[in-house]
C-alpha positions as CSV (number, residue, x, y, z in Angstrom):
1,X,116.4,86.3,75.6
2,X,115.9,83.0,78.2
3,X,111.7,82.4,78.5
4,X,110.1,84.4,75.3
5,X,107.8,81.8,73.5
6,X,108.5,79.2,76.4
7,X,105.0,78.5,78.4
8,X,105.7,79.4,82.1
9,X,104.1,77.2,84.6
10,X,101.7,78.8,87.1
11,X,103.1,78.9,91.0
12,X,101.4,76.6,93.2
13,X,100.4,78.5,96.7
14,X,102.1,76.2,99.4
15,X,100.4,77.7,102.7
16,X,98.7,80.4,104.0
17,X,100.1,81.9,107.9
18,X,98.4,84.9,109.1
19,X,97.4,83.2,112.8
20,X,101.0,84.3,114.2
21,X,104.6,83.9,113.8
22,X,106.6,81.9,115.5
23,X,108.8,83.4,118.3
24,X,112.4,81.9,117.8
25,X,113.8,83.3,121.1
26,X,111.4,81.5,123.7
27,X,112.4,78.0,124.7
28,X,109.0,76.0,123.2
29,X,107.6,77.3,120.2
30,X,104.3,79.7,120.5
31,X,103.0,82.0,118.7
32,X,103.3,85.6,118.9
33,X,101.0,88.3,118.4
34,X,98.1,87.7,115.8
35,X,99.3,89.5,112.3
36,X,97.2,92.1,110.7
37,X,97.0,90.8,107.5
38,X,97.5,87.5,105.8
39,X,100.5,86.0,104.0
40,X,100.3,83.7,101.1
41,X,103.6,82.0,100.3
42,X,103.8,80.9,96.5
43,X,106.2,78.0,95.3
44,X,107.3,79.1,91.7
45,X,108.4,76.8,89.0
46,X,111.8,77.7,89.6
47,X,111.3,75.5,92.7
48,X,112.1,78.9,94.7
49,X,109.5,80.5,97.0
50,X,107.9,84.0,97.2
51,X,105.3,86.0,99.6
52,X,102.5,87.6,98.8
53,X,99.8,89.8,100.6
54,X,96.7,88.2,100.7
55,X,93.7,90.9,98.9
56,X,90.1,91.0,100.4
57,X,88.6,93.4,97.8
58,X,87.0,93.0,95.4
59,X,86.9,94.8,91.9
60,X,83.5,96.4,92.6
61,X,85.1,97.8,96.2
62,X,88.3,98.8,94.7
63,X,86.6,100.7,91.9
64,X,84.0,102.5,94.5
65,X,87.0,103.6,96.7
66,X,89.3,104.5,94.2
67,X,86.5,106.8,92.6
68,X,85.4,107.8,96.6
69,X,89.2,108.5,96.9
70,X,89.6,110.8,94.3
71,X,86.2,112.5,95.3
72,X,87.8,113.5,98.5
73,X,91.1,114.6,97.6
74,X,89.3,117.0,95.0
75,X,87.9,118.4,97.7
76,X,91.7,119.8,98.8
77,X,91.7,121.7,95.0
78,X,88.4,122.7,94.1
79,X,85.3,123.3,95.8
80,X,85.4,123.9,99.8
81,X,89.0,123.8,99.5
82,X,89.1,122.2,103.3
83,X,92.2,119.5,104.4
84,X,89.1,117.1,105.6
85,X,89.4,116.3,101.7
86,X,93.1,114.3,102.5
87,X,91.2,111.5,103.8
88,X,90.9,110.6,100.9
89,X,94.2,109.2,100.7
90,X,93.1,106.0,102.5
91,X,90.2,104.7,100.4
92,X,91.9,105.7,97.7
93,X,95.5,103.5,99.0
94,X,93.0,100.7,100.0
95,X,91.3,100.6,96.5
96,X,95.0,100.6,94.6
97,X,96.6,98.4,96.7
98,X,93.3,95.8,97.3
99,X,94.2,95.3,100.8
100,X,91.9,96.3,103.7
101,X,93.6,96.2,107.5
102,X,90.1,97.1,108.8
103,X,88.5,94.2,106.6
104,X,91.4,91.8,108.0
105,X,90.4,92.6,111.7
106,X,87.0,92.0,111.2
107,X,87.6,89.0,109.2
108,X,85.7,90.3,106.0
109,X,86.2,89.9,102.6
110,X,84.4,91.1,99.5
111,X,87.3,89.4,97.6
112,X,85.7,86.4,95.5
113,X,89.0,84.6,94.0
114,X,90.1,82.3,97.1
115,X,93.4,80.4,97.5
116,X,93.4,76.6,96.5
Protein backbone atom coordinates (compact mmCIF):
# COMPACT_ATOMS: atom_id res chain seq x y z
CA UNK A 1 0.00 0.00 0.00
CA UNK A 2 2.00 3.34 -1.67
CA UNK A 3 1.28 6.64 0.92
CA UNK A 4 0.05 4.88 4.50
CA UNK A 5 2.32 6.43 7.19
CA UNK A 6 3.96 8.87 4.50
CA UNK A 7 2.91 12.69 5.41
CA UNK A 8 1.16 14.08 2.27
CA UNK A 9 1.87 17.54 1.38
CA UNK A 10 -1.05 20.04 1.34
CA UNK A 11 -1.96 21.36 -2.49
CA UNK A 12 -1.11 24.82 -3.08
CA UNK A 13 -4.22 26.82 -4.80
CA UNK A 14 -2.51 28.26 -8.08
CA UNK A 15 -5.42 30.86 -9.26
CA UNK A 16 -8.74 31.52 -8.91
CA UNK A 17 -10.99 32.37 -12.66
CA UNK A 18 -14.56 32.89 -12.21
CA UNK A 19 -14.45 36.63 -14.34
CA UNK A 20 -14.96 34.55 -17.70
CA UNK A 21 -13.45 32.07 -19.93
CA UNK A 22 -11.56 32.57 -22.56
CA UNK A 23 -13.23 32.19 -26.10
CA UNK A 24 -10.67 30.06 -28.21
CA UNK A 25 -12.65 30.52 -31.53
CA UNK A 26 -12.48 34.43 -31.85
CA UNK A 27 -9.40 35.81 -33.50
CA UNK A 28 -8.02 38.10 -30.20
CA UNK A 29 -8.64 36.63 -26.93
CA UNK A 30 -11.86 38.05 -24.76
CA UNK A 31 -13.65 36.86 -22.49
CA UNK A 32 -16.93 35.22 -22.68
CA UNK A 33 -19.92 35.36 -20.59
CA UNK A 34 -19.30 36.01 -16.79
CA UNK A 35 -19.52 32.34 -14.90
CA UNK A 36 -21.88 31.74 -12.19
CA UNK A 37 -19.71 30.44 -9.78
CA UNK A 38 -16.07 30.50 -9.08
CA UNK A 39 -13.29 28.00 -9.87
CA UNK A 40 -10.34 27.35 -7.71
CA UNK A 41 -7.62 25.42 -9.50
CA UNK A 42 -5.38 23.33 -6.88
CA UNK A 43 -1.69 22.28 -7.78
CA UNK A 44 -1.24 18.84 -5.86
CA UNK A 45 1.99 17.49 -4.69
CA UNK A 46 2.02 15.15 -7.49
CA UNK A 47 2.79 18.35 -9.47
CA UNK A 48 -0.64 17.63 -11.34
CA UNK A 49 -3.61 20.06 -11.15
CA UNK A 50 -7.24 19.70 -10.06
CA UNK A 51 -10.52 22.10 -9.98
CA UNK A 52 -12.51 22.88 -7.38
CA UNK A 53 -15.84 24.81 -6.77
CA UNK A 54 -15.32 27.59 -4.74
CA UNK A 55 -18.05 27.46 -1.29
CA UNK A 56 -19.60 30.77 0.10
CA UNK A 57 -21.39 29.18 3.11
CA UNK A 58 -20.60 28.95 5.95
CA UNK A 59 -21.20 26.20 8.69
CA UNK A 60 -23.85 28.22 10.53
CA UNK A 61 -25.79 28.71 6.93
CA UNK A 62 -25.29 25.21 5.87
CA UNK A 63 -26.61 23.86 9.17
CA UNK A 64 -29.86 26.46 9.11
CA UNK A 65 -30.68 25.25 5.48
CA UNK A 66 -30.01 21.84 5.76
CA UNK A 67 -32.41 21.76 8.94
CA UNK A 68 -34.87 24.53 6.87
CA UNK A 69 -34.59 21.84 4.13
CA UNK A 70 -35.69 18.98 5.87
CA UNK A 71 -38.49 21.16 7.48
CA UNK A 72 -40.02 21.62 4.07
CA UNK A 73 -39.80 18.42 2.56
CA UNK A 74 -41.62 17.03 5.82
CA UNK A 75 -44.12 19.06 4.87
CA UNK A 76 -44.70 16.54 1.52
CA UNK A 77 -45.21 13.42 4.47
CA UNK A 78 -46.70 14.70 7.35
CA UNK A 79 -48.71 17.51 8.32
CA UNK A 80 -50.49 19.60 5.28
CA UNK A 81 -49.28 17.10 3.04
CA UNK A 82 -49.05 19.99 0.17
CA UNK A 83 -46.13 19.68 -2.85
CA UNK A 84 -45.17 23.48 -1.72
CA UNK A 85 -43.13 21.30 0.82
CA UNK A 86 -40.56 20.13 -2.36
CA UNK A 87 -38.95 23.43 -2.14
CA UNK A 88 -37.24 22.22 0.15
CA UNK A 89 -35.01 20.45 -2.10
CA UNK A 90 -32.99 23.67 -2.80
CA UNK A 91 -31.98 24.88 0.67
CA UNK A 92 -31.47 21.66 1.56
CA UNK A 93 -28.95 20.97 -2.00
CA UNK A 94 -27.40 24.43 -1.09
CA UNK A 95 -26.68 23.55 2.56
CA UNK A 96 -25.06 19.82 1.46
CA UNK A 97 -23.26 20.94 -1.29
CA UNK A 98 -22.01 24.63 0.39
CA UNK A 99 -22.45 26.41 -2.75
CA UNK A 100 -24.92 29.30 -3.29
CA UNK A 101 -25.61 30.48 -7.21
CA UNK A 102 -27.82 33.21 -5.70
CA UNK A 103 -24.92 34.25 -3.22
CA UNK A 104 -22.37 34.11 -6.34
CA UNK A 105 -24.59 36.62 -8.28
CA UNK A 106 -24.86 38.93 -5.61
CA UNK A 107 -21.31 38.60 -4.67
CA UNK A 108 -22.00 37.37 -0.98
CA UNK A 109 -20.39 35.16 1.04
CA UNK A 110 -20.98 33.98 4.65
CA UNK A 111 -18.06 31.60 3.98
CA UNK A 112 -15.06 32.70 6.49
CA UNK A 113 -12.02 30.32 5.23
CA UNK A 114 -10.68 32.49 2.08
CA UNK A 115 -8.14 31.28 -0.56
CA UNK A 116 -4.38 32.24 -0.06
Amino acid sequence: MTGVGRAQAMPTISRITGQGIPDSRAATPRLSQPRLYAIIRVTLSSGSEACMIALNEGTLDRVFRVALGALLLSLVAVGPQTPWGWLGMVPLATGLIGWCPLYTLLGFSTCKVTPR
